[in-house]
C-alpha positions in Angstrom: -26.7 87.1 13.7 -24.0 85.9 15.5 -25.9 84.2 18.4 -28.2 82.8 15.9 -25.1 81.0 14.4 -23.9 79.1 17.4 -27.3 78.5 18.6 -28.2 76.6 15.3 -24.4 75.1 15.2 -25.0 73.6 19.1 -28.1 72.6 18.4 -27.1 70.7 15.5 -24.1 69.3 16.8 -25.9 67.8 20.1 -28.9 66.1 17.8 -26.0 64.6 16.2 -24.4 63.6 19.3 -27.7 62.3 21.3 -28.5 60.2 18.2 -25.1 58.9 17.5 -25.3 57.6 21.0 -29.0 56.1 20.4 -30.9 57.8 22.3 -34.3 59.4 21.6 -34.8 62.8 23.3 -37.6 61.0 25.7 -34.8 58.7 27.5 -32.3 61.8 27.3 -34.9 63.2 29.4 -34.8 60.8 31.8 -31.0 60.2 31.9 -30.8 63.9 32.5 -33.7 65.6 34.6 -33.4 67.9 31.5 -37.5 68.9 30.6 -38.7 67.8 27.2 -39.3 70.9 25.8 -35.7 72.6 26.9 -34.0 69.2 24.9 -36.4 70.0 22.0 -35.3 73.7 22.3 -31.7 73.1 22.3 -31.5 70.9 19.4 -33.4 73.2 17.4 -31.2 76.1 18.1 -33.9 78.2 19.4 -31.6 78.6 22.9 -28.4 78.1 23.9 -28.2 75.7 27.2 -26.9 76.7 30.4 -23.3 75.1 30.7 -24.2 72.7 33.8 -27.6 71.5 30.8 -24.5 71.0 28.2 -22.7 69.1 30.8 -25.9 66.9 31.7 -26.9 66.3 27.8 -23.1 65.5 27.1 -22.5 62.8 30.1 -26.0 61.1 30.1 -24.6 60.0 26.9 -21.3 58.9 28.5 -18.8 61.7 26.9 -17.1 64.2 28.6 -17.5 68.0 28.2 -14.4 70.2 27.6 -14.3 73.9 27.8 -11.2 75.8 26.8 -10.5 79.4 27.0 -7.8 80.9 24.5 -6.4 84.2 24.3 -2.9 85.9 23.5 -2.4 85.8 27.4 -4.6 82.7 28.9 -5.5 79.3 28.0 -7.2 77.9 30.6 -9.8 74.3 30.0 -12.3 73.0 32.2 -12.9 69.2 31.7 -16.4 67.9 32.7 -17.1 64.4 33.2 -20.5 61.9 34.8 -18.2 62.2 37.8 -17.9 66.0 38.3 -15.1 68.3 37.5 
């Protein structure tokens, strides 16, 4: 249930994203090297993306990706950008 929730949350929030940024998923496709069919899939919430996908959907469009890791005794972020880490 609980995989099923972030899938569908993702995959919600990176239609959003791609179409706030005016792209249709065909020219995503091309920004990315991403297939069709994985975009399709990801939006949908039928799989959850590798992270380097996530980083590739997220700066085609020009944003940057941030991935921070909290608990009591870490936090520790990873910033992704077109450029690389």
């Amino acid at each position: 249930m609980y995989k099923r929730k972030v899938r569908s949350s993702l995959g919600k929030l990176l239609q959003s994203y791609r179409k706030a940024h005016g792209l249709r998923q065909v020219e995503l496709v091309k920004k990315t090297g991403l297939r069709q069919p994985a975009v399709c899939r990801m939006e949908r919430g039928k799989t959850l993306p590798r992270l380097d996908s996530l980083a590739s959907f997220v700066t085609a469009c020009g944003g940057e990706l941030t991935l921070t890791i909290k608990s009591p005794r870490f936090v520790g972020s990873l910033n992704v950008t077109r450029d690389g880490l």
